[in-house]
DRENMAR-336067 format. One line per field, with one value per residue (C-alpha): residue number from 1; residue in three letters; x, y, z. Coordinates in steps of 0.001 Angstrom, whole numbers. Layout:
N
pos <- NUM	...
code <- ALA	...
east <- X	...
north <- Y	...
up <- Z	...
***
This chain:
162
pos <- 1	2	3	4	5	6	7	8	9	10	11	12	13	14	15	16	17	18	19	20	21	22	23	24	25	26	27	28	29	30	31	32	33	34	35	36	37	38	39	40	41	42	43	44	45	46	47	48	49	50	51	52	53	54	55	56	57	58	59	60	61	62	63	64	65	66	67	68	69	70	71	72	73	74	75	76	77	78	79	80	81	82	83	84	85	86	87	88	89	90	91	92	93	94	95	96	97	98	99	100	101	102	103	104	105	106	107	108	109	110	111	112	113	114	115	116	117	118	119	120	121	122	123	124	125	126	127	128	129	130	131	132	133	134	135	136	137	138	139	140	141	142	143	144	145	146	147	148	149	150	151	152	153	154	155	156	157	158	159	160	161	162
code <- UNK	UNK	UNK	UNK	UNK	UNK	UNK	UNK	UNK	UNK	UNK	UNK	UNK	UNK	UNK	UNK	UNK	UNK	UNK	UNK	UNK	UNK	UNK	UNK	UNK	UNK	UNK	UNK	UNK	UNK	UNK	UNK	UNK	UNK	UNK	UNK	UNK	UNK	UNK	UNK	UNK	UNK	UNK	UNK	UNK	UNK	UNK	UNK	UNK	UNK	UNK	UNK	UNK	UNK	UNK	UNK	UNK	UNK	UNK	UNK	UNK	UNK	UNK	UNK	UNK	UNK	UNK	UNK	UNK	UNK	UNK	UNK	UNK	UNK	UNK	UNK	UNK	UNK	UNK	UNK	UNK	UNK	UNK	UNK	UNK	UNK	UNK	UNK	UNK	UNK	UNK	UNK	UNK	UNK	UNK	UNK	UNK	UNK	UNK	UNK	UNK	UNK	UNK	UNK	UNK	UNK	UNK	UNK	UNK	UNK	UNK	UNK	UNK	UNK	UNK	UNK	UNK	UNK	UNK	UNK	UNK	UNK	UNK	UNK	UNK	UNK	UNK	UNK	UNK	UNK	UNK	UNK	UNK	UNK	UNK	UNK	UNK	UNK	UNK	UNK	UNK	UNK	UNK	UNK	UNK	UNK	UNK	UNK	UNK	UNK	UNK	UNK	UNK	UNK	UNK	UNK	UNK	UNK	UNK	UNK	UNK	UNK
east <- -31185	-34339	-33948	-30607	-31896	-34851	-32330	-30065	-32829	-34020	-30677	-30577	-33329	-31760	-29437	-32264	-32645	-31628	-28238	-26315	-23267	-21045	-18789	-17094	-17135	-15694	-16646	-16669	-19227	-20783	-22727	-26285	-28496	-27854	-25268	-22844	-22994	-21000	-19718	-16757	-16962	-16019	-14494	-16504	-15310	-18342	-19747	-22391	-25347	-27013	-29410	-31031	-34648	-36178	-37346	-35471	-32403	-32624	-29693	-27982	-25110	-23123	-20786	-18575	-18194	-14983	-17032	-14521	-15581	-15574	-13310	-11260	-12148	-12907	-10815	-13910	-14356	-17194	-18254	-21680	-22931	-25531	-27086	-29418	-31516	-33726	-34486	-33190	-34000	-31397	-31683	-28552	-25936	-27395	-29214	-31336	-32986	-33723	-34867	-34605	-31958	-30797	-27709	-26677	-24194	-21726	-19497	-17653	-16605	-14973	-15617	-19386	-20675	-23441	-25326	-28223	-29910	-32257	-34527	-34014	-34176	-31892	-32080	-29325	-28097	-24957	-23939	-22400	-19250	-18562	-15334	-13931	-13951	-16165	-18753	-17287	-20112	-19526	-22771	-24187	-26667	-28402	-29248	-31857	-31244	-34637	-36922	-36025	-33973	-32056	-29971	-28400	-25421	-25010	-22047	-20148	-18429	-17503	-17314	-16832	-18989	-17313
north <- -19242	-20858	-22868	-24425	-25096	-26638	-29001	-30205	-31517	-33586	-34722	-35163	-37572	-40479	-41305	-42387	-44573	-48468	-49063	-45599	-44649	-42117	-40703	-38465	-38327	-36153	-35857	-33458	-31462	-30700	-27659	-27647	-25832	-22030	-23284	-23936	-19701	-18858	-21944	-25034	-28228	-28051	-30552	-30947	-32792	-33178	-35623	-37780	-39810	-43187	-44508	-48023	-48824	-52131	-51270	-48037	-45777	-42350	-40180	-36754	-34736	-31734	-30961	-27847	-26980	-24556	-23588	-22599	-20159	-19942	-16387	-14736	-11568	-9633	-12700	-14802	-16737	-18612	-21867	-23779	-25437	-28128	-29763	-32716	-34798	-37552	-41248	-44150	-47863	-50799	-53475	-55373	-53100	-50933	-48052	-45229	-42520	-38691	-35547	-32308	-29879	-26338	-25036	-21973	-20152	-17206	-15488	-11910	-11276	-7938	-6724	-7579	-10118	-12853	-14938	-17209	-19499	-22145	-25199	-27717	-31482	-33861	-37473	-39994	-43597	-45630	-48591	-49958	-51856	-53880	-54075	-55614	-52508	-50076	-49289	-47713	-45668	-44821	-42510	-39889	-37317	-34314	-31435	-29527	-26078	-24334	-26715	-25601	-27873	-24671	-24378	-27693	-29771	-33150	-34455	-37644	-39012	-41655	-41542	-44064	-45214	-45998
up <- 332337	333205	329961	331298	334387	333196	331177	333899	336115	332964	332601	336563	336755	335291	338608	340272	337928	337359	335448	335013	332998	332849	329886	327526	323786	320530	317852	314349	313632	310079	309327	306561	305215	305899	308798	305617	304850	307864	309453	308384	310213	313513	316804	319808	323328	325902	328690	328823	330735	329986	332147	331256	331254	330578	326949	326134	327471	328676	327549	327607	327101	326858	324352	323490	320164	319192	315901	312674	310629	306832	306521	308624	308074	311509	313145	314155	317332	318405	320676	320930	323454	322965	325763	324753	326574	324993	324978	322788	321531	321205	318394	319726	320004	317568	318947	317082	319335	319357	322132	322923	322502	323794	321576	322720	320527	321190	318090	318100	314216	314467	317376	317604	320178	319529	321969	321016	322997	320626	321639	318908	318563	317756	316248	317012	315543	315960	317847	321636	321460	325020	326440	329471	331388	329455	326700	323481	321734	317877	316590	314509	315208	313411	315699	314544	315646	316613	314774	311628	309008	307770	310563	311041	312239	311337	314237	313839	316960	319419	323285	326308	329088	332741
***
């Protein structure tokens, strides 16, 4: 609990900042490395924070993840949650950027309940479209579940910015 809490004041900080934005995204979800032994790709929905700097952009978000599973034996059910929080660098309306990560994971295969809770990082690239009204983000980003390239998701996804 600490861990989340910890998290959200990170991701707190940037509305005292200069130029703040506000948003939601989706996205698909791809798991690697020993993800792929368990898990299918999977949809995600989530909000997010941008807060402009001069030189760089802090960011974060929350995402849920309804994770699919590759039998249905035991009728599986799971979510993750991954809450990021990291910084990023424009080139134009390209950006590329990275942070931390807490994913925290619940599954019950059979009867049997799961919870993990793992710091990770995550590394992030993809590009800003303007609009009259909004920002339209279209990214990728590899979470790296608990430091450790064996458990992986590489998510695809696009969001908006009021």
């Amino acid at each position: 609990m600490k861990k989340i809490f910890a998290l959200l004041a990170i991701l707190a900080m940037p509305v005292m900042a200069g130029f703040t934005e506000y948003g939601v995204h989706a996205g698909y979800m791809i798991p690697s490395g020993d993800e792929t032994e368990g898990y299918k790709g999977s949809f995600l929905i989530g909000g997010q924070i941008l807060a402009h700097m001069p030189m760089f952009a802090i960011e974060g978000s929350i995402s849920y993840v309804f994770l699919g599973f590759d039998n249905d034996l035991g009728d599986p059910s799971g979510h993750m949650i991954p809450i990021l929080a990291g910084v990023r660098s424009y080139s134009g309306p390209m950006f590329f950027g990275g942070g931390l990560g807490l994913h925290m994971t619940s599954t019950e295969v059979a009867g049997i309940d799961t919870s993990t809770s793992d710091i990770g990082g995550y590394l992030n690239a993809g590009i800003i479209l303007p609009t009259s009204s909004m920002d339209v983000e279209i990214s990728a980003k590899y979470h790296i579940i608990d430091f450790s390239f064996d458990k992986a998701w590489f998510a695809l996804g696009a969001g908006l910015y009021f």
